[in-house]
C-alpha positions in Angstrom: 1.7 27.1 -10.2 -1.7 27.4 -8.7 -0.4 28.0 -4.5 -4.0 27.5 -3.5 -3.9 23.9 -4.8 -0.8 23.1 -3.7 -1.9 24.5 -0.2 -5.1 22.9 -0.3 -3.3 19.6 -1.1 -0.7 19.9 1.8 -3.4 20.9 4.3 -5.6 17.4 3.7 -2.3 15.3 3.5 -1.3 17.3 7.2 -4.9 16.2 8.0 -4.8 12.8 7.0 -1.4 12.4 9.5 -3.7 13.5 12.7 -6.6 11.7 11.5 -6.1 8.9 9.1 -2.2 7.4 9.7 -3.0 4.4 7.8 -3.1 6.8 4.7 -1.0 9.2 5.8 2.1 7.0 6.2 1.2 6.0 2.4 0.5 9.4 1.1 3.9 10.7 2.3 5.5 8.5 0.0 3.9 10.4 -3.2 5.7 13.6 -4.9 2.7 16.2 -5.3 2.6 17.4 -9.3 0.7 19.9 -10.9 -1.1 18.6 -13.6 -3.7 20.9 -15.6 -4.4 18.3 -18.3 -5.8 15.9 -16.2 -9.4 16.3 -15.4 -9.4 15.7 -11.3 -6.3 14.1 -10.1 -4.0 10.8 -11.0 -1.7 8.4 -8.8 0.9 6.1 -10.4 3.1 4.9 -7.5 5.5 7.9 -7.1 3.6 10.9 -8.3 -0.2 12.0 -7.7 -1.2 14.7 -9.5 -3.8 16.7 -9.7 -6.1 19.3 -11.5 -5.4 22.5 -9.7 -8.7 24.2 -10.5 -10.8 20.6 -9.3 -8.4 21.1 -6.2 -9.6 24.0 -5.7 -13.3 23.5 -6.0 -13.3 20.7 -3.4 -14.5 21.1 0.1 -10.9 19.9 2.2 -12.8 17.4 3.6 -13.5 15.7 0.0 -9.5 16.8 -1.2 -8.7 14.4 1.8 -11.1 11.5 0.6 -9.5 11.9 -2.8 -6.1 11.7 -1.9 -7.0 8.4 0.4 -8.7 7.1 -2.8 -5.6 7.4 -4.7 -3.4 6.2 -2.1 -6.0 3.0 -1.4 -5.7 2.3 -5.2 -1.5 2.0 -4.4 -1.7 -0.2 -1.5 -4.2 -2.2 -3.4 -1.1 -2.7 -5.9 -4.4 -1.8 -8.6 -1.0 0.5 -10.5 0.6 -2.9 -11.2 -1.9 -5.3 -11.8 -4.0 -3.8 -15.2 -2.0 -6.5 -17.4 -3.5 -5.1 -20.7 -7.1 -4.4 -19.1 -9.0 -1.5 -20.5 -7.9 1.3 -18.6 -11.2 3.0 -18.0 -13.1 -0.2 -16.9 -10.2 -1.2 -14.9 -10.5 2.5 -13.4 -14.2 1.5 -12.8 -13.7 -1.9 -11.5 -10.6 -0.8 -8.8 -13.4 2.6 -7.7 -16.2 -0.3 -6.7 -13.4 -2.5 -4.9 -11.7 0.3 -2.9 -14.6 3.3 -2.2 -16.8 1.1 0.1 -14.0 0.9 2.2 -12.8 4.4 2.4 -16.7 5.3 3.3 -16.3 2.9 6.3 -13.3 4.8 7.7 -15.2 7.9 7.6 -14.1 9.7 4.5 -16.2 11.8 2.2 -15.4 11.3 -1.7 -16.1 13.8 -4.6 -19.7 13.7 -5.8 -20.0 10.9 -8.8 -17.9 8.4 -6.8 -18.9 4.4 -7.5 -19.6 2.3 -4.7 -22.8 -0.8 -6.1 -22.8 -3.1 -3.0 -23.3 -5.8 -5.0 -19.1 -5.8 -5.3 -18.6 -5.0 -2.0 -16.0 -7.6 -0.7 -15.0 -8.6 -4.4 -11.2 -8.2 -6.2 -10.6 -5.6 -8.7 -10.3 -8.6 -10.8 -13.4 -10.0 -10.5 -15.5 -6.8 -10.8 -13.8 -5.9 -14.1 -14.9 -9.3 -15.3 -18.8 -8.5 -14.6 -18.3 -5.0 -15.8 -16.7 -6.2 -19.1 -19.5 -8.4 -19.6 -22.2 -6.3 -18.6 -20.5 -3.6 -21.3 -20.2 -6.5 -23.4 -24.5 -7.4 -23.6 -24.9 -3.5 -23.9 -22.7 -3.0 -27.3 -24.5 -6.1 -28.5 -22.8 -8.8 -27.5 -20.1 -7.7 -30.5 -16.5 -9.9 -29.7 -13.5 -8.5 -30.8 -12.5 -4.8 -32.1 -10.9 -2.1 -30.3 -13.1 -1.1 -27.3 -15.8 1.3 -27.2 -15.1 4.8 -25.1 -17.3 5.2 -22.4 -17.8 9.0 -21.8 -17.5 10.7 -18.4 -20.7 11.7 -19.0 -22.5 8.7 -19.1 -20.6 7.7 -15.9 -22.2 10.9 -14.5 -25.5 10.2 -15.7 -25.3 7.2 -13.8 -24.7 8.9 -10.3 -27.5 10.6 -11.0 -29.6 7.9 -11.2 -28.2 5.7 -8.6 -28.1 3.3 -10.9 -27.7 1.4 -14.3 -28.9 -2.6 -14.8 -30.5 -4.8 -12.7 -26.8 -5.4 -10.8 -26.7 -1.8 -9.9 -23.6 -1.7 -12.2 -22.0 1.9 -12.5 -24.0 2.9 -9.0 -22.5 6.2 -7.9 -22.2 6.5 -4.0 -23.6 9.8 -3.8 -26.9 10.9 -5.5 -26.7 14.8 -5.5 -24.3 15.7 -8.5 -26.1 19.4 -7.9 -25.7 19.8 -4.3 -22.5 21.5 -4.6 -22.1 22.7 -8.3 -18.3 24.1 -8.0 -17.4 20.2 -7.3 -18.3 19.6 -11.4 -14.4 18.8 -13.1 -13.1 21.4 -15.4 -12.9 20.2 -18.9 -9.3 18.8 -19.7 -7.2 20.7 -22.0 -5.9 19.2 -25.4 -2.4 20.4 -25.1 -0.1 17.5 -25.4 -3.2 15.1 -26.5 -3.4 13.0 -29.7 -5.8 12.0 -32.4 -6.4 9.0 -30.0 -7.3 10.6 -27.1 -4.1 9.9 -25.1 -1.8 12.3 -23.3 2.0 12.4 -23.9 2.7 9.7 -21.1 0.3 7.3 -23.3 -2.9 7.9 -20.6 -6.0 8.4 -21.2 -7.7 11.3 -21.3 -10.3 12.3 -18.7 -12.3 8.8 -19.5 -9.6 7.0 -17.3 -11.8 8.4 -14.1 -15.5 7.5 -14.5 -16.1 8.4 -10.3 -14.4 11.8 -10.5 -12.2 10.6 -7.3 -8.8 10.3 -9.3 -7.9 7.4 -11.2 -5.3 4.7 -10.8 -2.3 4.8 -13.7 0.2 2.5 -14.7 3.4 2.3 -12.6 6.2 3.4 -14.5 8.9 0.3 -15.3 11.8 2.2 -13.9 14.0 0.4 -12.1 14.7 1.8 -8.6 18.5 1.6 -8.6 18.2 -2.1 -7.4 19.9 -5.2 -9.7 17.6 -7.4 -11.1 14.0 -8.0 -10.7 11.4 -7.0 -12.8 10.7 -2.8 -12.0 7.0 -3.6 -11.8 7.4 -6.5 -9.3 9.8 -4.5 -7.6 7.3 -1.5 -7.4 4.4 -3.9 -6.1 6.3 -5.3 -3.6 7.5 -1.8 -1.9 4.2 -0.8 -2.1 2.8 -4.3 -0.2 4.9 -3.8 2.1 4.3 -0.7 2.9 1.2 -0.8 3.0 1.7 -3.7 5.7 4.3 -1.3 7.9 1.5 1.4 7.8 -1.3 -1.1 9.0 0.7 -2.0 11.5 0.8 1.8 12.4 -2.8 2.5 12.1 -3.7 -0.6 14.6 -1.0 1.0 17.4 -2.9 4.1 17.1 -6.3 2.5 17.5 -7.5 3.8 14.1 -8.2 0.9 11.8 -12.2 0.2 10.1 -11.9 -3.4 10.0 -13.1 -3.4 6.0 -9.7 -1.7 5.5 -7.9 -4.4 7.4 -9.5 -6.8 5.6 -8.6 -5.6 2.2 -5.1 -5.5 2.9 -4.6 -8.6 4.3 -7.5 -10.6 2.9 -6.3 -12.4 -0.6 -3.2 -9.8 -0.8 -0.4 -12.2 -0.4 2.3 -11.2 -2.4 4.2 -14.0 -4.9 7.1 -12.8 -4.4 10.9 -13.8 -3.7 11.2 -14.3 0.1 14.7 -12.6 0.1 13.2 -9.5 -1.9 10.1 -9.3 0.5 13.3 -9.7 3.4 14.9 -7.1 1.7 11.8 -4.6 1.8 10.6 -5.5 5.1 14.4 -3.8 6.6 14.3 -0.9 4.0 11.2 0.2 4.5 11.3 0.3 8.4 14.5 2.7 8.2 12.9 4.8 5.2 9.8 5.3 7.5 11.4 6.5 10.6 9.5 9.9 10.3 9.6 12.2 13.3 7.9 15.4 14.4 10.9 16.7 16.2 12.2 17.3 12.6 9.7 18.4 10.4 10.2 18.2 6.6 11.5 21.9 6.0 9.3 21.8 2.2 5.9 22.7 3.9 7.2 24.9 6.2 7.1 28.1 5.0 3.1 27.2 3.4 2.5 26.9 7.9 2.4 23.1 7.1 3.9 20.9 10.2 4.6 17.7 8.7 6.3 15.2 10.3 10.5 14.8 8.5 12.7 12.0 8.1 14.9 11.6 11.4 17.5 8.9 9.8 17.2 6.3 6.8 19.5 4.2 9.3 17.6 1.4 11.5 18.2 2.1 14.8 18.2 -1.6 16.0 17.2 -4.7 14.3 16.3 -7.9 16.9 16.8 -11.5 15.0 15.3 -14.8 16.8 16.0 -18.0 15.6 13.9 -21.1 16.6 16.5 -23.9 17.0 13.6 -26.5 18.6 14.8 -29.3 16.4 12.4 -29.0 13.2 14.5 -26.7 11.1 17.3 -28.0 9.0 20.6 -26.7 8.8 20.4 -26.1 5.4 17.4 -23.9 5.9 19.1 -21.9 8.7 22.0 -21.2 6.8 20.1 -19.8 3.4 18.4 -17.5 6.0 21.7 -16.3 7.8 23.2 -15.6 4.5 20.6 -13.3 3.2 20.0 -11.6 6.4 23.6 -11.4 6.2 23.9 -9.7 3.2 21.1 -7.3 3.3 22.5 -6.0 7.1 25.5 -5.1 5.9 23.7 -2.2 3.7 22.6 -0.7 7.2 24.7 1.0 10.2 23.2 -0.7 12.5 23.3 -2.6 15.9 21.4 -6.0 15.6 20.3 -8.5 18.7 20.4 -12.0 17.5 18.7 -14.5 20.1 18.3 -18.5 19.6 16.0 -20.4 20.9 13.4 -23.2 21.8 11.5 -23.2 24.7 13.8 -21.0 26.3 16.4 -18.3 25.2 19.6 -20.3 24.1 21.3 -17.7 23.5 21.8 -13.8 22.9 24.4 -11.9 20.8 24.7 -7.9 20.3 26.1 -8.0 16.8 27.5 -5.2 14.6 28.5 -4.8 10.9 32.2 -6.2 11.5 30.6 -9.2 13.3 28.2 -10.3 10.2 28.3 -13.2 8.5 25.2 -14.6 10.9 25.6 -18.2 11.4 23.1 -20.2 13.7 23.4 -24.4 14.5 20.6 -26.2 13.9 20.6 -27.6 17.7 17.5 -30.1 17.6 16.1 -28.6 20.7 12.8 -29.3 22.9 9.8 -27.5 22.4 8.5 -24.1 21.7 8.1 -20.8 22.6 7.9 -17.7 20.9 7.8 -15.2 24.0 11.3 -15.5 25.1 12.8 -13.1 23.0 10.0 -10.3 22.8 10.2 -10.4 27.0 14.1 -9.8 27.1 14.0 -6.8 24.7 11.4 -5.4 26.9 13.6 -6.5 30.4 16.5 -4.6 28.6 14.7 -1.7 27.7 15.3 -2.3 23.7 13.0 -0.7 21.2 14.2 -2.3 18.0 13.0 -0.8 14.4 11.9 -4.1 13.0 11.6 -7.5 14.5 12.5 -10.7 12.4 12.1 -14.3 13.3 12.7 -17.5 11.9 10.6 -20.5 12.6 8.4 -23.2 11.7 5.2 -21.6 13.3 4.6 -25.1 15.2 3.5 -23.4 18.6 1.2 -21.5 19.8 2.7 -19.7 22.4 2.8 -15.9 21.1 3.1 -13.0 23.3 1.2 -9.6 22.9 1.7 -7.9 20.4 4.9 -5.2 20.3 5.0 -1.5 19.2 7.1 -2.6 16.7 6.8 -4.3 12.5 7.5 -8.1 13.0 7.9 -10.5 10.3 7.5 -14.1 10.5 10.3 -15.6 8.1 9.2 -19.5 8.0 10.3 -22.9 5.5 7.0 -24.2 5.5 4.6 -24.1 3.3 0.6 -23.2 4.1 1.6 -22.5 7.6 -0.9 -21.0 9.9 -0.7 -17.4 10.3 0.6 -15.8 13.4 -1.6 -13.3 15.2 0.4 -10.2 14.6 2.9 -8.8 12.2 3.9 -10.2 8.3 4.7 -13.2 7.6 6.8 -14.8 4.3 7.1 -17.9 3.2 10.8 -19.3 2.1 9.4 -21.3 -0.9 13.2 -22.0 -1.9 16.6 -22.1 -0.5 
């Protein structure tokens, strides 16, 4: 094992924490793996690895730009969403959606990244599509057939230039491939490689990461110990919902480019079961309850403080239920079963509040006092404040917030410290100001 890799990689990730906490929170969540037969560095959901001797070669500054890239690509879901795509276009296509972005928040990348403006603002999606027509007209508009490699080289070639077509397409951010020649990739080994260019683990060779900032791979379809659900639905949605938690993070500490914002919330909505995203929203705020009083005891003796887990258990979850008449019973009663249900996996105290215009009640539940159950009361108006101003009268600081409403009102406080998500029956409802919210598109 190469230690001054490893080190080099722990360093930018302890950096990231201090600097960056939007990728930080994400980049936590990644097991670090040496990998020598990649050609720079690789992220698939639960591992990133990386080239030691790339790693090495790397100012820190551009180690931490590369691990934001790779994290970006996660959040972007861009590890779940290839379906089939050629994997170094896709590469291509996800690079030109994501690198503007981490440019904006002040990040230097590798030299050779791709950023054309021209797909500035644009989905993964539809860049691929003009890349893969663009390569299209430049093979001779020749249909069918197994595609044609496109070499690092050329990639590099176009950095140089700036750029390649009357687009731009292939621009490479930076235009100084020699200004720091110990940044150039080693050349990837062949060990484990076959006659078709692919590594054990069906990848790609070094083609798979035409900007030299690490490429995006293929989430694994392993199931994560939960029953049912498609593993690659399952992945996409932990990583949507983290990547919502650590937004929320990054906008309490004041540290959030408004291009990054945008991407994450901007045409990310995920189509997904409304009890699963329930589900994730409560998991994910205990599994993130980091602290620096405990720091994780791994990095420790490399001088490395990074902040540890303090508990996976939620130290208080606060429930409000709007009972102002437009809810049915129905409706209240598929939510307090599945909020039910997934409580009981947690020791944890929970605050359940009613209400409509007013607080119409408030309950300090535990485990032993689950089922929920809530009356559909057909109650006056609205207001959401209520319950967010008696937590803060009591002096409670819950883990997550979750309330259940039609969104008719307009009466929102400011926003808490804490994750909220809106949990509503109707559809196309207009969004709330703050926090997530899910749709219940059945009962």
């Amino acid at each position: 094992m190469h230690e001054p890799a490893r080190l080099k990689m722990l360093q930018a990730r302890s950096a990231l924490v201090l600097e960056h906490p939007f990728f930080a929170a994400l980049a936590l969540r990644l097991e670090l793996r040496e990998d020598a037969a990649c050609r720079t560095a690789w992220a698939d959901g639960r591992t990133l690895g990386y080239n030691p001797q790339y790693i090495e070669a790397l100012p820190l500054e551009k180690v931490k730009g590369l691990q934001a890239h790779e994290v970006l690509h996660l959040a972007c879901c861009h590890h779940t969403r290839r379906a089939g795509r050629d994997k170094t276009l896709w590469n291509k296509a996800c690079d030109h959606a994501i690198n503007h972005v981490l440019l904006d928040a002040g990040l230097q990348l590798p030299t050779g990244f791709l950023d054309d403006p021209a797909h500035r603002g644009k989905s993964a999606e539809a860049i691929y599509a003009v890349l893969a027509d663009h390569d299209e007209e430049r093979k001779g508009g020749a249909v069918g057939g197994p595609p044609q490699e496109i070499r690092p080289e050329e990639d590099m070639e176009a950095g140089s230039s700036g750029a390649e077509g009357p687009e731009g397409l292939d621009t490479a951010g930076e235009s100084d491939p020699g200004g720091e020649e110990a940044e150039s990739p080693p050349q990837r080994t062949d060990d484990g490689a076959g006659s078709d260019g692919e590594d054990e683990d069906g990848q790609d060779g070094d083609s798979d990461d035409p900007g030299l900032s690490g490429e995006v791979r293929d989430a694994e379809a392993v199931n994560d110990g939960m029953d049912g659900g498609d593993p690659r639905q399952l992945e996409e949605d932990s990583w949507r919902v983290a990547a919502a938690q650590a937004l929320h993070k990054a906008q309490e500490a004041g540290q959030l480019p408004g291009s990054l914002e945008r991407l994450i919330l901007d045409g990310h909505a995920p189509a997904v079961s409304w009890r699963e995203l329930l589900r994730r929203f409560l998991a994910q705020a205990a599994r993130n309850d980091f602290s620096w009083i405990r720091p994780n005891r791994r990095h420790l003796h490399a001088g490395l403080y990074l902040p540890g887990l303090e508990s996976e258990d939620l130290a208080e979850v606060a429930v409000a239920v709007d009972v102002s008449g437009s809810i049915t019973q129905p409706e209240l009663d598929a939510f307090a079963a599945e909020l039910s249900a997934i409580l009981e996996e947690f020791d944890s105290a929970i605050t359940v509040f009613t209400c409509d215009a007013w607080l119409t009640s408030q309950e300090r539940l535990a485990r032993w006092d689950l089922p929920l159950q809530f009356q559909a009361r057909g109650g006056g108006g609205t207001d959401f404040r209520p319950p967010f101003a008696r937590l803060e009268e009591d002096g409670i600081n819950p883990a997550c917030f979750i309330y259940f409403t039609d969104l008719a009102c307009n009466c929102f406080p400011q926003e808490p410290a804490y994750p909220v998500l809106w949990v509503t029956p109707v559809l196309n409802p207009s969004p709330p100001p703050f926090g997530e919210l899910v749709v219940m598109e059945e009962c």
